[in-house]
mmCIF file of the N, C-alpha and C atoms, coordinates in Angstrom:
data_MODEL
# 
_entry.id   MODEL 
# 
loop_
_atom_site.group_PDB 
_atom_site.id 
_atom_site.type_symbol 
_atom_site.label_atom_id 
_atom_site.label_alt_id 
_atom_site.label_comp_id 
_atom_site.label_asym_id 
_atom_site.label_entity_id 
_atom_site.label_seq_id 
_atom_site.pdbx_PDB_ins_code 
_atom_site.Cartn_x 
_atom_site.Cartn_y 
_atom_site.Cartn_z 
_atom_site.occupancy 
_atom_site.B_iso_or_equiv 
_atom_site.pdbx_formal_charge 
_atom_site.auth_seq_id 
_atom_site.auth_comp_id 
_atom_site.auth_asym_id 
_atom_site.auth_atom_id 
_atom_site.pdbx_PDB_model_num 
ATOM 1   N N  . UNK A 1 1  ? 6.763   2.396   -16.028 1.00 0.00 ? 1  UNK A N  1 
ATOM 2   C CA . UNK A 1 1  ? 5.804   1.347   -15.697 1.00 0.00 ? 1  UNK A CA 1 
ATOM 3   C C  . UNK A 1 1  ? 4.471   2.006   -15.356 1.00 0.00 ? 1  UNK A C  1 
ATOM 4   N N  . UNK A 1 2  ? 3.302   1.523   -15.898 1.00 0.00 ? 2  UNK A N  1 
ATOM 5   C CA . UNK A 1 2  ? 1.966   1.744   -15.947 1.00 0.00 ? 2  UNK A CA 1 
ATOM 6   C C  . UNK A 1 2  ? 1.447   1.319   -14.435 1.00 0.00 ? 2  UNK A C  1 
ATOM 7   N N  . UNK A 1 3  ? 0.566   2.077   -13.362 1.00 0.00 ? 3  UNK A N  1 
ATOM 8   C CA . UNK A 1 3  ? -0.102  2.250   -12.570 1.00 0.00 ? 3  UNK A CA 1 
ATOM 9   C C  . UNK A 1 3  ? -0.793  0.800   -12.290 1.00 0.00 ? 3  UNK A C  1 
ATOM 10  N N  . UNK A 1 4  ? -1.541  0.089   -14.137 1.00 0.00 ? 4  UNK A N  1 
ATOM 11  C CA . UNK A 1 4  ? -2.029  -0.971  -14.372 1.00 0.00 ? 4  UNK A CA 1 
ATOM 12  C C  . UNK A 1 4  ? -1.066  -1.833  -14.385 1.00 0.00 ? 4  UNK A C  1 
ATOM 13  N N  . UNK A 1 5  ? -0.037  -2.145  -14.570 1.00 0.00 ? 5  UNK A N  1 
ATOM 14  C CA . UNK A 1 5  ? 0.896   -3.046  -14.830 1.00 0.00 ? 5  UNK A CA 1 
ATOM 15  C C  . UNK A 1 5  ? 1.074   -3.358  -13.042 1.00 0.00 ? 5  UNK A C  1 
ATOM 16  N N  . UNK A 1 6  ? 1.174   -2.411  -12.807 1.00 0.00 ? 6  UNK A N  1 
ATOM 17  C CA . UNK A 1 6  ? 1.733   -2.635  -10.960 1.00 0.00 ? 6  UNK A CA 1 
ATOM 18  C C  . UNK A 1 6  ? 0.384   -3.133  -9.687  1.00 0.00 ? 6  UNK A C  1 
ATOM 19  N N  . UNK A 1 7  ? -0.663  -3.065  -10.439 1.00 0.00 ? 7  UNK A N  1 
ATOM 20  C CA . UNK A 1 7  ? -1.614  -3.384  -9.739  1.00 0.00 ? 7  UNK A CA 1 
ATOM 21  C C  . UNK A 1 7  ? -3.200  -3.481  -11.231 1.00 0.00 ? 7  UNK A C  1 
ATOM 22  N N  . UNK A 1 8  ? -2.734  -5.058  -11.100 1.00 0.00 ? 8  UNK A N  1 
ATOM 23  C CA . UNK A 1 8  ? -4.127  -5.293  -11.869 1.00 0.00 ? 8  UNK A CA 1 
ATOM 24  C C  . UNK A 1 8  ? -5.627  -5.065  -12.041 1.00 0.00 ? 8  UNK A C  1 
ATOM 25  N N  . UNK A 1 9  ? -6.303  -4.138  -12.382 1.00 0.00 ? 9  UNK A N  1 
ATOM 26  C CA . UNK A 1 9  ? -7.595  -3.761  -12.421 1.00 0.00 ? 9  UNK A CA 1 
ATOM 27  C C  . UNK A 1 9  ? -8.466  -4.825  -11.525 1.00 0.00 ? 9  UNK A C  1 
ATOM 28  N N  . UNK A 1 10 ? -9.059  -4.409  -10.810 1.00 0.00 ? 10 UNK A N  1 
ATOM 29  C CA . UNK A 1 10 ? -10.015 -5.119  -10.173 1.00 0.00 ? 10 UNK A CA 1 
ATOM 30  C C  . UNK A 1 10 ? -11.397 -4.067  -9.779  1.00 0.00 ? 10 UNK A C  1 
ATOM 31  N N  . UNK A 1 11 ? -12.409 -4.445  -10.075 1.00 0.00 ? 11 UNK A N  1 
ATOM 32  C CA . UNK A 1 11 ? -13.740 -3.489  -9.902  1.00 0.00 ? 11 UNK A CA 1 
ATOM 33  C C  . UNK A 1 11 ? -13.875 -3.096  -8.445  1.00 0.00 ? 11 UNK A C  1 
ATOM 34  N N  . UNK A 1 12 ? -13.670 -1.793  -8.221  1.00 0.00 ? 12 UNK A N  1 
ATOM 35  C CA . UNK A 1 12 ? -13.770 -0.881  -7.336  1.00 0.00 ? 12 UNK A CA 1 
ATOM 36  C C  . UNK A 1 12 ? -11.831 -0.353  -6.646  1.00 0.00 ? 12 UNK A C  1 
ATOM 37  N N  . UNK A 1 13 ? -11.335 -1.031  -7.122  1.00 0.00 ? 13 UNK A N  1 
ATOM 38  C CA . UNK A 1 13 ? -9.857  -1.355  -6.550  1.00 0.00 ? 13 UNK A CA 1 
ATOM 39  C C  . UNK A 1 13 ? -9.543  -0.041  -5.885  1.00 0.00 ? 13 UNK A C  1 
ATOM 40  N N  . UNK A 1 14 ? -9.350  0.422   -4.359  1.00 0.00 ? 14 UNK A N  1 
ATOM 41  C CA . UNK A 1 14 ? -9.202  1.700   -4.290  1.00 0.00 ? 14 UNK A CA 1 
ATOM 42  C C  . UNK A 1 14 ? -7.882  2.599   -4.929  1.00 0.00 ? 14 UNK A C  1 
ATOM 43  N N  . UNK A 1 15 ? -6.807  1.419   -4.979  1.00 0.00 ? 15 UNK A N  1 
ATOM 44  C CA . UNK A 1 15 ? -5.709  2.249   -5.663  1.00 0.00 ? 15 UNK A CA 1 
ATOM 45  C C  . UNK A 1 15 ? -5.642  2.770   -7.005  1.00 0.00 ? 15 UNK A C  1 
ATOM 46  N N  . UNK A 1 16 ? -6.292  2.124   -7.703  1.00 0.00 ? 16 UNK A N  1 
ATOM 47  C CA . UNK A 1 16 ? -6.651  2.579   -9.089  1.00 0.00 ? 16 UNK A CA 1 
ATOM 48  C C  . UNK A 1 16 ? -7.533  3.860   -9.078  1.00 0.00 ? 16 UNK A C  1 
ATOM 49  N N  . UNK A 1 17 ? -8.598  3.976   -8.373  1.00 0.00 ? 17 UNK A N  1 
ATOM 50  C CA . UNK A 1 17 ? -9.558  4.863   -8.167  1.00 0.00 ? 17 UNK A CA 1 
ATOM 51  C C  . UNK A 1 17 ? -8.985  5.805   -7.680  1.00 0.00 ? 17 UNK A C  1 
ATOM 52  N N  . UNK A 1 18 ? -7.896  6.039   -6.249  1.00 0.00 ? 18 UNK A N  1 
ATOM 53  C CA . UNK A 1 18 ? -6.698  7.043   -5.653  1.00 0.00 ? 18 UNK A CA 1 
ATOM 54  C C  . UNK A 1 18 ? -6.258  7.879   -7.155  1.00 0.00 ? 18 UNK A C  1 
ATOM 55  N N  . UNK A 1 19 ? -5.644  6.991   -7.685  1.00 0.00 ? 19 UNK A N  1 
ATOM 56  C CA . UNK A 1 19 ? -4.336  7.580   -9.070  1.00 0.00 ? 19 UNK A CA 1 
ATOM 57  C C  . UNK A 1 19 ? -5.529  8.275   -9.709  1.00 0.00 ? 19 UNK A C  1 
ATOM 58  N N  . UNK A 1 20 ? -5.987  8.326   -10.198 1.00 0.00 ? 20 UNK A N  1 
ATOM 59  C CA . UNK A 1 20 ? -7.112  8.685   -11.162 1.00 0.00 ? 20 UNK A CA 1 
ATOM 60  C C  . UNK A 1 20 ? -7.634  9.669   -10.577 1.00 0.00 ? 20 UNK A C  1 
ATOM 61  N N  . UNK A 1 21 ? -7.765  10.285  -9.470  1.00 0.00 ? 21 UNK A N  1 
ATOM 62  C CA . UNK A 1 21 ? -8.511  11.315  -8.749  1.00 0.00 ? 21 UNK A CA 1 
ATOM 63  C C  . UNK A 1 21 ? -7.677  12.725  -9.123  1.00 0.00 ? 21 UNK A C  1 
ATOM 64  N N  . UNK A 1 22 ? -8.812  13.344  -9.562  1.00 0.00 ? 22 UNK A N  1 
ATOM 65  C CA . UNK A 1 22 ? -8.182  15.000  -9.719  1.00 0.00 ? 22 UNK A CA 1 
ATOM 66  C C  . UNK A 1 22 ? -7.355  16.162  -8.943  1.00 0.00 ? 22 UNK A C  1 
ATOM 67  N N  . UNK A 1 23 ? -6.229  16.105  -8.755  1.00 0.00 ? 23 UNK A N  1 
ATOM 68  C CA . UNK A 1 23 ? -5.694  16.522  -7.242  1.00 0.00 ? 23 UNK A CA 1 
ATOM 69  C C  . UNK A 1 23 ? -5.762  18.270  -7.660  1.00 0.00 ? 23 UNK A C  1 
ATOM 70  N N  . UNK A 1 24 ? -6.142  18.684  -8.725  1.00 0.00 ? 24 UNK A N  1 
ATOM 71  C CA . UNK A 1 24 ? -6.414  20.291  -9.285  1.00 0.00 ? 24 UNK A CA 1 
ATOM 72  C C  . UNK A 1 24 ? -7.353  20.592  -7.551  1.00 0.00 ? 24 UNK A C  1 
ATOM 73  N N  . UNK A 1 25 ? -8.233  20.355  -7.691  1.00 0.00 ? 25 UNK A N  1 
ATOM 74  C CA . UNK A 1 25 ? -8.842  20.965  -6.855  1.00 0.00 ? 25 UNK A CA 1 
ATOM 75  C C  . UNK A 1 25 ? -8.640  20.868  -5.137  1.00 0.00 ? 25 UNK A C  1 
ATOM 76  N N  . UNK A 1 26 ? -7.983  20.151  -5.021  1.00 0.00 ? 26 UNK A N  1 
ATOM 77  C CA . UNK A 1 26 ? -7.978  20.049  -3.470  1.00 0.00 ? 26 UNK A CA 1 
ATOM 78  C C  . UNK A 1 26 ? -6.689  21.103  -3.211  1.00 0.00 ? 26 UNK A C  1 
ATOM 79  N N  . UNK A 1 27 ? -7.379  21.723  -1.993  1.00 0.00 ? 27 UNK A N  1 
ATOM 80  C CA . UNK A 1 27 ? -6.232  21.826  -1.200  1.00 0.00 ? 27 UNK A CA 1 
ATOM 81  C C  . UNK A 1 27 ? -4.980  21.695  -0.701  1.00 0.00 ? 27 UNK A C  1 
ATOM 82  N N  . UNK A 1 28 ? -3.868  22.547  -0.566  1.00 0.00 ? 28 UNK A N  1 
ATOM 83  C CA . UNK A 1 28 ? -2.666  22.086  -0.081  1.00 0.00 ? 28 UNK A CA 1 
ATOM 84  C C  . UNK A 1 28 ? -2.640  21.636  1.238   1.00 0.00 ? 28 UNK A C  1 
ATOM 85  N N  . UNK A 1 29 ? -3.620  22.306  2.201   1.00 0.00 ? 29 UNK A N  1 
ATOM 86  C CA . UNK A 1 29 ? -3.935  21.261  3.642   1.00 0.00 ? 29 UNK A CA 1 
ATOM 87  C C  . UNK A 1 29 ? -4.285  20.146  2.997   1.00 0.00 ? 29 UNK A C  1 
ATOM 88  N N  . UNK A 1 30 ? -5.288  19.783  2.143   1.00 0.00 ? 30 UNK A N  1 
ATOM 89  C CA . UNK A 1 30 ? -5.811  18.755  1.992   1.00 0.00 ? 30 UNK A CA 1 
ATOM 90  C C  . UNK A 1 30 ? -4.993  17.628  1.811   1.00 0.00 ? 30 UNK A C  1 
ATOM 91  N N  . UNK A 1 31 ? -3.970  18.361  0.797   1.00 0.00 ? 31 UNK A N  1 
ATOM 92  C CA . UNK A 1 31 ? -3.109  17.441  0.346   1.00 0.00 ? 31 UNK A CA 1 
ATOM 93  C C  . UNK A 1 31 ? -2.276  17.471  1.025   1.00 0.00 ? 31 UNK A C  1 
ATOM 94  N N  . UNK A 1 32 ? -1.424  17.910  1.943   1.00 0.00 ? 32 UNK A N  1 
ATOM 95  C CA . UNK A 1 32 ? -0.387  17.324  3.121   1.00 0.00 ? 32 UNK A CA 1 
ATOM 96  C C  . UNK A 1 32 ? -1.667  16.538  3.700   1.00 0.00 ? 32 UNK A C  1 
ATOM 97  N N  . UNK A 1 33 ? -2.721  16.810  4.620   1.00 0.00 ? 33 UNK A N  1 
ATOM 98  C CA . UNK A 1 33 ? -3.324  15.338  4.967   1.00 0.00 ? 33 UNK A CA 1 
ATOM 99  C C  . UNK A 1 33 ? -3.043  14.477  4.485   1.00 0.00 ? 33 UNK A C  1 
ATOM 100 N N  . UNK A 1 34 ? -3.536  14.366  2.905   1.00 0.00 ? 34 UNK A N  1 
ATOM 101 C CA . UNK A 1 34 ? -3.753  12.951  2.156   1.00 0.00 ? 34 UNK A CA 1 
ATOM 102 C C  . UNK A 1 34 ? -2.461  12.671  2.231   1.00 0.00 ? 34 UNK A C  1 
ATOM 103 N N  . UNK A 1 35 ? -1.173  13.417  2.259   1.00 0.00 ? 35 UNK A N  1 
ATOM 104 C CA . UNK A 1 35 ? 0.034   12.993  2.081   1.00 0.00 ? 35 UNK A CA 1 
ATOM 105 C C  . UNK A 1 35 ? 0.309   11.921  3.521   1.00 0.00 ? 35 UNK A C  1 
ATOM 106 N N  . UNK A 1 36 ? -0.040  12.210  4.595   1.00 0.00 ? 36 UNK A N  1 
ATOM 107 C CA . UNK A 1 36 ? 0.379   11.970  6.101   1.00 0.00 ? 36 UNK A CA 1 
ATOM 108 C C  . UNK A 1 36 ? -0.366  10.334  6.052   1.00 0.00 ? 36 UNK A C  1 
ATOM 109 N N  . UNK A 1 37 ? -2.111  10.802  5.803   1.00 0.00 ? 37 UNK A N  1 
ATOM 110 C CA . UNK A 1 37 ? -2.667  9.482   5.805   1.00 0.00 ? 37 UNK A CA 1 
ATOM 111 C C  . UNK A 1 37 ? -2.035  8.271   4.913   1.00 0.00 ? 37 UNK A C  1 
ATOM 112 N N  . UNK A 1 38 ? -1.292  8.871   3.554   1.00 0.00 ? 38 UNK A N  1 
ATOM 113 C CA . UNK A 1 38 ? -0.803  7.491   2.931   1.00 0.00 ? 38 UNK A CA 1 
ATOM 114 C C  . UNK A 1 38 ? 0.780   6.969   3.390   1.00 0.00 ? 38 UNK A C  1 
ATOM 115 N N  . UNK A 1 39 ? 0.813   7.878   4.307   1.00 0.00 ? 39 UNK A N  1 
ATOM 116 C CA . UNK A 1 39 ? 2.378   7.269   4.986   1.00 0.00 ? 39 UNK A CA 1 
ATOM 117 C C  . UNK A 1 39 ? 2.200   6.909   5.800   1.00 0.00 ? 39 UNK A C  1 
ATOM 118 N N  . UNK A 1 40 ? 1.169   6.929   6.638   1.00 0.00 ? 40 UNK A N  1 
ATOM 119 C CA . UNK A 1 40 ? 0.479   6.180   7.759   1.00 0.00 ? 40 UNK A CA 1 
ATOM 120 C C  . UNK A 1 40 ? 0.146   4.515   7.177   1.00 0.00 ? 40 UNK A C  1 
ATOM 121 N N  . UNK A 1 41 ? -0.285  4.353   6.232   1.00 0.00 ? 41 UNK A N  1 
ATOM 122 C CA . UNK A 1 41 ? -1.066  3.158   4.691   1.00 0.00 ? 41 UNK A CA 1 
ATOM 123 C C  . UNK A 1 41 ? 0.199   2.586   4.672   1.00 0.00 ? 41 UNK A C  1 
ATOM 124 N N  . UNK A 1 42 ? 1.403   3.753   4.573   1.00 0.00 ? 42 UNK A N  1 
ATOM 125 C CA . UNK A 1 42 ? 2.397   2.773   4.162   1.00 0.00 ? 42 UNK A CA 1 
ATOM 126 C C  . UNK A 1 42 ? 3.175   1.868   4.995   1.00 0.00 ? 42 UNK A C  1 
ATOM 127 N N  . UNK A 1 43 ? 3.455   2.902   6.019   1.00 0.00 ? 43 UNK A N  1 
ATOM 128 C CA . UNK A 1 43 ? 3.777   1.985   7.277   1.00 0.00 ? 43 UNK A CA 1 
ATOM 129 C C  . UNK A 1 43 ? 3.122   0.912   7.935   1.00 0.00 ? 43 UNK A C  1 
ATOM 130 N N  . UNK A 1 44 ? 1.920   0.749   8.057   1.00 0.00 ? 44 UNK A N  1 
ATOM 131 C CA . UNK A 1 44 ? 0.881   -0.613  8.194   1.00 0.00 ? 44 UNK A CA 1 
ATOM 132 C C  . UNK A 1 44 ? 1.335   -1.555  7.208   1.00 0.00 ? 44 UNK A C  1 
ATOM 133 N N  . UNK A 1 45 ? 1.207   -1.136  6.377   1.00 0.00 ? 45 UNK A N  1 
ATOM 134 C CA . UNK A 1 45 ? 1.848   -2.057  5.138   1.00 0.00 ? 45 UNK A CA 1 
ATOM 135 C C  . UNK A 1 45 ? 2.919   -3.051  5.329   1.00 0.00 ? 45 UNK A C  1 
ATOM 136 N N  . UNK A 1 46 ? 3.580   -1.913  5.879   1.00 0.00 ? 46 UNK A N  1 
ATOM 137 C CA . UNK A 1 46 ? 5.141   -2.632  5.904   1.00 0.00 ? 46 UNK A CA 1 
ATOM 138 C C  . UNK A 1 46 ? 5.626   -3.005  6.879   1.00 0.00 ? 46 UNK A C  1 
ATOM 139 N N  . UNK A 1 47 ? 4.508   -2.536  8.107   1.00 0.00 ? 47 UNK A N  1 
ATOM 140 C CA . UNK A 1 47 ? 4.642   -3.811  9.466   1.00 0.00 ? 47 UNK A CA 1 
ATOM 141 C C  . UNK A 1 47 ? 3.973   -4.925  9.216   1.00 0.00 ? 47 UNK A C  1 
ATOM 142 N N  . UNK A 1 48 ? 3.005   -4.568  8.230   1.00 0.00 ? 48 UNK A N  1 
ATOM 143 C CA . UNK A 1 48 ? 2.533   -6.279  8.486   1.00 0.00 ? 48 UNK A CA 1 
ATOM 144 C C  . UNK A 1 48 ? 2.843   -7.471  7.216   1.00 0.00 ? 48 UNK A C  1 
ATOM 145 N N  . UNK A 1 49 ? 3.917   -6.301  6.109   1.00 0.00 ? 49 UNK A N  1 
ATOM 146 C CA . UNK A 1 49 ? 5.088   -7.576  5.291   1.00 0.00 ? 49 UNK A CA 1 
ATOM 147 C C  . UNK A 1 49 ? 6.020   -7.679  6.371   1.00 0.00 ? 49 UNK A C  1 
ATOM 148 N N  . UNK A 1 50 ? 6.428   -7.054  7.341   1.00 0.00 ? 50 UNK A N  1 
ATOM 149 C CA . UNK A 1 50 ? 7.553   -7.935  8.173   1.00 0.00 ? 50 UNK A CA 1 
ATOM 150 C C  . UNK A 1 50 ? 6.967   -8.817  9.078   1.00 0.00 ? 50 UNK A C  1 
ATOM 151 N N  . UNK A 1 51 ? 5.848   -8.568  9.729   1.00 0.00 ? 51 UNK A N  1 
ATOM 152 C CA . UNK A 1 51 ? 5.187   -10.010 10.209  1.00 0.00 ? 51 UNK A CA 1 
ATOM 153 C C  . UNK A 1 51 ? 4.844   -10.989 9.268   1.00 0.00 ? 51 UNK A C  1 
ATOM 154 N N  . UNK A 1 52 ? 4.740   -11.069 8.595   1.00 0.00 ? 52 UNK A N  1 
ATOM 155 C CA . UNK A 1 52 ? 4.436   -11.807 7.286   1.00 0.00 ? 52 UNK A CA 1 
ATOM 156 C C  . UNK A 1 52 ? 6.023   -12.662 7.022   1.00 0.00 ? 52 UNK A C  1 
ATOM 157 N N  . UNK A 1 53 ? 6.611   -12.096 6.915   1.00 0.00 ? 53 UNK A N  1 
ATOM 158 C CA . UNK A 1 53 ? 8.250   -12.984 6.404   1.00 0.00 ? 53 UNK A CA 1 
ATOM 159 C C  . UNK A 1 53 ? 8.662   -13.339 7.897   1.00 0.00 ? 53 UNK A C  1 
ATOM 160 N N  . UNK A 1 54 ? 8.044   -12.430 9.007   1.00 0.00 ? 54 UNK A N  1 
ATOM 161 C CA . UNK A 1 54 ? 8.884   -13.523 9.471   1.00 0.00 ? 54 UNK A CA 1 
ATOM 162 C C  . UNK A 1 54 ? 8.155   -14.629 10.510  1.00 0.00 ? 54 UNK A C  1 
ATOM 163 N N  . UNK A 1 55 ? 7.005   -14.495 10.032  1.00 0.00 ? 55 UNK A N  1 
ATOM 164 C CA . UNK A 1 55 ? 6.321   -15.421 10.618  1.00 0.00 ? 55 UNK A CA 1 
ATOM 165 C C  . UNK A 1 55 ? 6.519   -16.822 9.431   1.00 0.00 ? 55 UNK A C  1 
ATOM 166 N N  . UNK A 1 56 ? 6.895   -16.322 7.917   1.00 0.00 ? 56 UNK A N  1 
ATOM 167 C CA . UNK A 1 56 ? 7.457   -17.345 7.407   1.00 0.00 ? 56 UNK A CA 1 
ATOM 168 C C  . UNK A 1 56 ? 8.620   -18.376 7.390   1.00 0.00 ? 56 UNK A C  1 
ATOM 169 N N  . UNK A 1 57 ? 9.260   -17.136 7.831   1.00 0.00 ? 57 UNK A N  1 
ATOM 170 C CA . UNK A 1 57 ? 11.266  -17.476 8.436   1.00 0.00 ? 57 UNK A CA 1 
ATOM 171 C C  . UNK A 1 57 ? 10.712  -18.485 9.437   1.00 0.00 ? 57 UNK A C  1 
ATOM 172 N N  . UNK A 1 58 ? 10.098  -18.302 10.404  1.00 0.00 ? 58 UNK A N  1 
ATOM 173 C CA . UNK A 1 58 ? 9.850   -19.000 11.385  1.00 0.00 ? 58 UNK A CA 1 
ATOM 174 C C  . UNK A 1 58 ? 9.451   -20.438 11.215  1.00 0.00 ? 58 UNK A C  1 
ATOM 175 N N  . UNK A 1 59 ? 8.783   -20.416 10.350  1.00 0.00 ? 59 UNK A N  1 
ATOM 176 C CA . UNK A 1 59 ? 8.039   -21.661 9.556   1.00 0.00 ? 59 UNK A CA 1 
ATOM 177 C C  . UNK A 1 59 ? 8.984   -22.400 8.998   1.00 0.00 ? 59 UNK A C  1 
ATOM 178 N N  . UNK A 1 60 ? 9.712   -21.722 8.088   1.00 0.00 ? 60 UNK A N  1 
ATOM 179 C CA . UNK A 1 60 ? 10.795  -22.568 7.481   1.00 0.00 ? 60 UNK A CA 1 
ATOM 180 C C  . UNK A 1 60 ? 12.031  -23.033 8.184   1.00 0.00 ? 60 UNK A C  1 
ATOM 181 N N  . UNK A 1 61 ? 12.134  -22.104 9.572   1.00 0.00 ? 61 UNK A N  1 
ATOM 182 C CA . UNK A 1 61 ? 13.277  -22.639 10.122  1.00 0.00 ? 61 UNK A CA 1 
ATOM 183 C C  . UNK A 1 61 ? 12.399  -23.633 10.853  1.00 0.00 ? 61 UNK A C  1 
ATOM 184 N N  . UNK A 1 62 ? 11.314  -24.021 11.472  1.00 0.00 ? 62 UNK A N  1 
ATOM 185 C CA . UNK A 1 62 ? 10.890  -24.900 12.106  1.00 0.00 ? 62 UNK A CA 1 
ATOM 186 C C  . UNK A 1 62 ? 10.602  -26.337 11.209  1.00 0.00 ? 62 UNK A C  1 
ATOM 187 N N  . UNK A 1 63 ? 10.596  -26.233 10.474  1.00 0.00 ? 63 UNK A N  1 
ATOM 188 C CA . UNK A 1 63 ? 10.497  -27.462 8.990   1.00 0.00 ? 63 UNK A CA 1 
ATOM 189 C C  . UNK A 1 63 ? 11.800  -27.667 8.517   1.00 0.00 ? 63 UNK A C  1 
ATOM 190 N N  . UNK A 1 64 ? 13.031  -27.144 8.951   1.00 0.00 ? 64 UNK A N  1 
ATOM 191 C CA . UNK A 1 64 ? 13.949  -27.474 8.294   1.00 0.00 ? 64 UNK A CA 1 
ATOM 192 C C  . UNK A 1 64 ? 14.763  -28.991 9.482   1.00 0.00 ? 64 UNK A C  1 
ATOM 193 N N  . UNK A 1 65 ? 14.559  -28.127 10.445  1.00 0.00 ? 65 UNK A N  1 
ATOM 194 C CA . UNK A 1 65 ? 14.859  -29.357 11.625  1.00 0.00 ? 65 UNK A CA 1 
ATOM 195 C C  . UNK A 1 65 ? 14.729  -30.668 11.501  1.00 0.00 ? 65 UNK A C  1 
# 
């Protein structure tokens, strides 16, 4: 699966612009940083899809009543 397929082009999109970046030249500090900061990205992420569902759960169990 294509980079584009998983996230539709949009002008300036930073993830598209991320993939595309030349990692030849950086650093292996650099790159454990960049590694730390996007697991940091990811975890935000994925606290705020679980507030997200279950602030939906919540919704739907309160509408089902």
């Amino acid at each position: 699966m294509d980079l584009d397929d998983l996230f539709p082009s949009k002008p300036g999109d930073p993830l598209v612009e991320l993939a595309k970046q030349d990692l030849d030249p950086i650093s292996i500090e650099e790159l454990l940083a960049r590694i730390e900061a996007l697991k940091t990205e990811i975890a935000r992420v994925e606290a705020h899809m679980n507030r997200a569902q279950a602030h939906r759960s919540a919704a739907e169990e309160l509408f089902k009543k």
